[in-house]
C-alpha positions as CSV (number, residue, x, y, z in Angstrom):
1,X,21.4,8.1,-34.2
2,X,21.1,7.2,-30.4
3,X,18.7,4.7,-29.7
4,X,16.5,6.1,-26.1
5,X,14.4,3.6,-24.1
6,X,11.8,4.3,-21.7
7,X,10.9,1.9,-19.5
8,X,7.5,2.0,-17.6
9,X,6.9,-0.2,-14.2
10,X,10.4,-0.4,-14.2
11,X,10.7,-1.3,-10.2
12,X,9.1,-4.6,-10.8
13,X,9.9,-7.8,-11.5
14,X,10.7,-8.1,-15.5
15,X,11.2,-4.0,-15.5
16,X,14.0,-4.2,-13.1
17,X,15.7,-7.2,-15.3
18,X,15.1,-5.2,-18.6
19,X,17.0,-2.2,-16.9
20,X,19.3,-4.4,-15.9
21,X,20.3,-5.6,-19.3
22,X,20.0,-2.6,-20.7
23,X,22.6,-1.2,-18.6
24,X,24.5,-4.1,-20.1
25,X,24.3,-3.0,-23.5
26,X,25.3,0.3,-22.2
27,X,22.0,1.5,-24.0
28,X,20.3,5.1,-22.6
29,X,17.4,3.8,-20.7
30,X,14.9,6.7,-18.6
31,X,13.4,3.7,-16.1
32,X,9.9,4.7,-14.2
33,X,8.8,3.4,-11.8
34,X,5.2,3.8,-10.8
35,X,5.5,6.5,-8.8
36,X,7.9,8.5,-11.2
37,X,5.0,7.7,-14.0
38,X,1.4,6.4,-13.2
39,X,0.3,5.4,-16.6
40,X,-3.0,6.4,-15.3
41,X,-2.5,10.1,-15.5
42,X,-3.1,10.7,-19.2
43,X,-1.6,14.4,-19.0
44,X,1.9,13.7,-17.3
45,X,2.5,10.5,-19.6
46,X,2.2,12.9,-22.4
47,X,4.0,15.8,-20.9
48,X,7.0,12.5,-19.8
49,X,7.2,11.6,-23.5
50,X,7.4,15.0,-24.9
51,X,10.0,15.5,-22.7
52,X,12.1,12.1,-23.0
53,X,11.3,11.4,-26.9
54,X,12.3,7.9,-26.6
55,X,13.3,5.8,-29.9
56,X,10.9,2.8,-27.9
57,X,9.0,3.1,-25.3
58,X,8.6,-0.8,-23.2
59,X,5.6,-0.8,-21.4
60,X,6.0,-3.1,-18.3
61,X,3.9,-1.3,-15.7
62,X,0.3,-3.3,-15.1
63,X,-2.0,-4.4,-12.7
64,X,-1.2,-8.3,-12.0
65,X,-3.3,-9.2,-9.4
66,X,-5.6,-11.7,-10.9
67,X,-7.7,-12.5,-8.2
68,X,-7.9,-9.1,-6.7
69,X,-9.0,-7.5,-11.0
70,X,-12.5,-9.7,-10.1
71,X,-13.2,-7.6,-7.2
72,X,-11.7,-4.3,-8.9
73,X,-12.5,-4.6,-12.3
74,X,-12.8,-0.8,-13.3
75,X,-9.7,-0.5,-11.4
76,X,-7.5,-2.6,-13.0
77,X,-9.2,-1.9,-16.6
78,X,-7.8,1.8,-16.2
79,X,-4.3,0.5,-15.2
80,X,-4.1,-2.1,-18.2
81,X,-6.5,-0.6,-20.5
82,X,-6.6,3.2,-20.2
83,X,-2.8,3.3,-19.3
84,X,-1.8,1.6,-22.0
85,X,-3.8,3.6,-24.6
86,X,-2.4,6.7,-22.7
87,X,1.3,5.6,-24.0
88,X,0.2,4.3,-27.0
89,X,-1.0,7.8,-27.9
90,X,1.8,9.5,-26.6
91,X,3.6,7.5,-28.6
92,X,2.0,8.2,-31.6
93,X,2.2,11.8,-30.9
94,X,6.8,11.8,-30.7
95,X,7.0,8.9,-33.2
96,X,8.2,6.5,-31.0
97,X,8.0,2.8,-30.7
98,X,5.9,1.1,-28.1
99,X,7.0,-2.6,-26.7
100,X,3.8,-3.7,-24.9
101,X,3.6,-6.7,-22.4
102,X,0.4,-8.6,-22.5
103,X,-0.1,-12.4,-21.2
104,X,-1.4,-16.1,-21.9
105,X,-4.6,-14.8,-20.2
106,X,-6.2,-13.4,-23.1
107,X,-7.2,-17.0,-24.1
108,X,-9.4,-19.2,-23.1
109,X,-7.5,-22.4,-22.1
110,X,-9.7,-25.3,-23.8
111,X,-6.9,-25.8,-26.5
112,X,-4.5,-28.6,-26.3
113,X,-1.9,-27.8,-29.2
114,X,0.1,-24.4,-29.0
115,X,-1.5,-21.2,-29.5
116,X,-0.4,-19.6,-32.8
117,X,0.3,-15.5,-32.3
118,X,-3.2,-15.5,-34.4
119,X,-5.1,-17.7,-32.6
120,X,-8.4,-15.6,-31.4
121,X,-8.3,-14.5,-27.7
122,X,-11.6,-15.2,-25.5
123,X,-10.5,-14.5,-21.8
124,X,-12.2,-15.4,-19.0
125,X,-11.0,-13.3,-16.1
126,X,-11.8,-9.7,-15.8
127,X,-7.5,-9.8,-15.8
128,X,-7.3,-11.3,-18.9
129,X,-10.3,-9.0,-20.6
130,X,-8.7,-5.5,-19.6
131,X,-5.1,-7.7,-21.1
132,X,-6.9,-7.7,-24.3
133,X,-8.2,-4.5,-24.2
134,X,-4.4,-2.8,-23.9
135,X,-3.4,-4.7,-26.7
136,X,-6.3,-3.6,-28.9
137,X,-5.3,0.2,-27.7
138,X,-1.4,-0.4,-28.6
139,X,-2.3,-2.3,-32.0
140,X,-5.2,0.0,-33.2
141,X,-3.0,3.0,-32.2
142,X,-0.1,2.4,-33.8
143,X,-0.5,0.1,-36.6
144,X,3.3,0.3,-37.8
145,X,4.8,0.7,-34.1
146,X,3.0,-1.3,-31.9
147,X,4.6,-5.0,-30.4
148,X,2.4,-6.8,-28.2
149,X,5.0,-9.5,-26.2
150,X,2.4,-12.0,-25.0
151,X,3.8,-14.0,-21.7
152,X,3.4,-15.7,-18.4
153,X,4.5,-17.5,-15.7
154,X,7.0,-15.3,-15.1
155,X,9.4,-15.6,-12.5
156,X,12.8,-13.8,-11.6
157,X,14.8,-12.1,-8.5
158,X,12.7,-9.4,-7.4
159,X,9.1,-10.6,-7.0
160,X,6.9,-13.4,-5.1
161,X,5.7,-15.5,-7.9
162,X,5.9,-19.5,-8.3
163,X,9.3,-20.9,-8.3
164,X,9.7,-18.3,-5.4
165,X,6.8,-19.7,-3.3
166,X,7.6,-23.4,-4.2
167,X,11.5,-23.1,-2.6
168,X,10.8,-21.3,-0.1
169,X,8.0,-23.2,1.0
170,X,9.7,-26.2,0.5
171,X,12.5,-25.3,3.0
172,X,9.3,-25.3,5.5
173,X,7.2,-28.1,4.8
174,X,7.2,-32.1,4.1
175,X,5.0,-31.7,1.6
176,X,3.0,-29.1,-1.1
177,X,0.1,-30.3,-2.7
178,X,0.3,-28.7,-6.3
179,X,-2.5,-28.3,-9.1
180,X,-1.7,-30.9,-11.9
181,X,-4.2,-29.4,-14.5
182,X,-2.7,-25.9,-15.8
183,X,-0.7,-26.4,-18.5
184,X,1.7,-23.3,-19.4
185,X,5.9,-22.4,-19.8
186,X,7.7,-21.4,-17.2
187,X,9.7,-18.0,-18.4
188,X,13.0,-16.3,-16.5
189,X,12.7,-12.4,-16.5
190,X,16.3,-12.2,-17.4
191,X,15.8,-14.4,-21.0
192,X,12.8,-12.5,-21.5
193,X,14.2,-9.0,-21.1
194,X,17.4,-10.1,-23.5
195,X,14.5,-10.7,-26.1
196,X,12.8,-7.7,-25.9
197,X,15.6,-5.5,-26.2
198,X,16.5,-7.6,-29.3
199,X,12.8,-7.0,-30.5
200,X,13.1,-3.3,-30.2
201,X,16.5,-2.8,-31.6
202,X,15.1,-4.7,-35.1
203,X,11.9,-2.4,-34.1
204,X,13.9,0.5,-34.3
205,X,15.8,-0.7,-37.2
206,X,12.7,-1.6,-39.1
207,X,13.5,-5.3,-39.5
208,X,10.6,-6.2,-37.3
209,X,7.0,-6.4,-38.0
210,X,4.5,-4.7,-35.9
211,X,2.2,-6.8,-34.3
212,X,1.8,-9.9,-31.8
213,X,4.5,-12.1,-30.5
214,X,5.0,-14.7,-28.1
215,X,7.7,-14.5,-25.3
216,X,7.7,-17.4,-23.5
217,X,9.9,-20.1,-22.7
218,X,9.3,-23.2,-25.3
219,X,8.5,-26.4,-24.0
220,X,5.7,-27.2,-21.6
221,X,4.8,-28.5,-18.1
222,X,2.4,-28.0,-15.1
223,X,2.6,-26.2,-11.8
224,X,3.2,-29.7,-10.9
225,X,5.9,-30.4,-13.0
226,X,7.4,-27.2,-12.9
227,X,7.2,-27.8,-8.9
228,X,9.3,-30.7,-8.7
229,X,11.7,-29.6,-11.3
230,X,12.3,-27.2,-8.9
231,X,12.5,-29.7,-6.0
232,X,14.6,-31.9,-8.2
233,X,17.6,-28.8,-8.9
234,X,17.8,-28.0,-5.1
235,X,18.3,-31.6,-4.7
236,X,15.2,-32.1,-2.6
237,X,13.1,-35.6,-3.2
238,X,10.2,-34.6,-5.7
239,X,8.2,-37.0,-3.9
240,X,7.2,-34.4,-1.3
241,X,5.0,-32.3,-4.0
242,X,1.5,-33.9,-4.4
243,X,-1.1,-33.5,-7.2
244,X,-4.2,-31.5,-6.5
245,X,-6.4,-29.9,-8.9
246,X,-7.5,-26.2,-9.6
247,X,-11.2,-26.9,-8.5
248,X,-10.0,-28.0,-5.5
249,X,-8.5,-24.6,-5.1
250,X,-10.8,-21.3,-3.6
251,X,-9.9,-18.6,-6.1
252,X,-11.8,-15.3,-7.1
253,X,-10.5,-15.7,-10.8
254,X,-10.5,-18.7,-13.5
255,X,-7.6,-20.0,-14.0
256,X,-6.9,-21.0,-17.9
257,X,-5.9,-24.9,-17.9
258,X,-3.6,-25.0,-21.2
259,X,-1.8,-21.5,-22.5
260,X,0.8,-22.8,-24.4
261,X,1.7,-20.2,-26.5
262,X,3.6,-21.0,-30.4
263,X,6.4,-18.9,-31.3
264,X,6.4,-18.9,-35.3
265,X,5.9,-15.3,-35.2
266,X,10.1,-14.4,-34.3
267,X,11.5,-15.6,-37.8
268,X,9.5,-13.0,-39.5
269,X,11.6,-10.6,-37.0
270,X,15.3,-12.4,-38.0
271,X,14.7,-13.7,-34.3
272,X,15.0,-16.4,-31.8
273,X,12.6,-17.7,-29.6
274,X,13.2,-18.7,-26.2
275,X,14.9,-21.9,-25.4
276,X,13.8,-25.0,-23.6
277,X,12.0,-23.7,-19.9
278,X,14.1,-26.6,-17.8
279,X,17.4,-25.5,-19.5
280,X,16.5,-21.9,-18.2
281,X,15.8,-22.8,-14.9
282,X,18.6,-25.0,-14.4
283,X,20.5,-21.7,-15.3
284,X,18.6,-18.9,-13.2
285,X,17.5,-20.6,-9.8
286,X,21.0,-21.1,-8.2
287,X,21.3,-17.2,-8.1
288,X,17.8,-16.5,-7.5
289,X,18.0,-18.8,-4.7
290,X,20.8,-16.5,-3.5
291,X,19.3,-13.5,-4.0
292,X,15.9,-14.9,-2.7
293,X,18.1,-15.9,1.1
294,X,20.2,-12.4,1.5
């Protein structure tokens, strides 16, 4: 039997990369990008489904803007929470298996060892509430299909996020002054794409328990570290990034200072967690600095 994928928000950053190695494992992948599907629209993610009947279904599509969720709350719950439950249900309708992205968000950030997959969630962003809120509509929907993948700070070839900012910035400036008190694992799109298409073929092939996982580089660092690692592999002098702190910083939304996230969960799936983040980053930023300069 075929396995089908349907990819949702597939013209962003980790949706791109997951197409991308899909293609590579010459699988049969429908990729939808927003305006192909708005996960909004209850009746036409039904009426995609029906039409598609996809083996898994990997939901990538999902407000991100932090800051700009506190000023649009309602908005960005019915992308990340109504959405969600839209494809969980349509899911459950054709039988198919939903791969849900959710994020380090959902907790609170006052731990200092690793969150466990079990760990309770407490968010304190309106981002990380309507986070929790999808995964409660993909886990209470479908109780033997649902995976919630559990992320963050992503970074990759096709969007403007951290590692991004830091070079290119740091082709600009003498100096970046960087918060040294938010604690988290830098994560490649392309690693974590690899692992989710290993989740949902033991999904498919029942080998995989439903539930919460955590897909995320292992190791640890802060924006500060992660900053001059970055500094250090383009061969510019470290030196030049400076510690600040997050209060020092203006922004709309709190920003969680420690989501480290454990990855026990992936032996109970026959699978490996992510490696080390400065081995991956070694590996990706030559090219994404190419691709970032075209």
């Amino acid at each position: 039997m075929t396995t089908t994928w349907l990819v949702t928000g597939a013209a962003g950053m980790l949706g791109r990369d997951l197409v991308r190695v899909l293609t590579a494992h010459e699988a049969q992948a429908v990729a939808l990008s927003r305006r192909q599907l708005d996960v909004t629209d209850r009746c036409r993610v039904h009426a995609v489904l029906r039409a598609h009947r996809p083996s898994i279904v990997v939901n990538c599509a999902a407000w991100t803007d932090v800051d700009a969720a506190e000023r649009q709350a309602a908005a960005a719950a019915t992308v990340n929470a109504e959405g969600t439950r839209h494809l969980a249900e349509a899911c459950a309708e054709i039988g198919s298996r939903l791969v849900h992205l959710s994020t380090d968000y959902v907790f609170d950030g006052l731990a200092t060892t690793p969150y466990p997959e079990t760990a309770p969630a407490d968010p304190r962003s309106v981002y990380g509430r309507t986070k929790l809120a999808s995964e409660h509509a993909v886990l209470e929907t479908l109780p033997e299909g649902g995976y919630v993948v559990r992320t963050g700070w992503l970074y990759g070839a096709h969007g403007r996020y951290f590692v991004r900012t830091v070079s290119e910035l740091g082709a600009r400036r003498p100096t970046l002054d960087v918060v040294d008190d938010q604690h988290g694992q830098p994560t490649w799109t392309v690693d974590l794409a690899r692992l989710l298409v290993s989740l949902g073929q033991a999904a498919v092939r029942e080998v995989a328990p439903p539930g919460v996982y955590h897909g995320t580089s292992s190791g640890a660092t802060t924006r500060y570290g992660l900053a001059r690692e970055v500094f250090r592999l383009l061969h510019w002098d470290p030196d030049r990034i400076r510690r600040t702190t997050t209060a020092a910083l203006t922004r709309p939304a709190p920003r969680p200072s420690y989501t480290v996230l454990d990855h026990g969960r992936w032996a109970e799936a026959n699978l490996h967690p992510l490696g080390p983040w400065r081995t991956a980053l070694a590996r990706a930023l030559p090219g994404l600095v190419r691709r970032w300069t075209i």
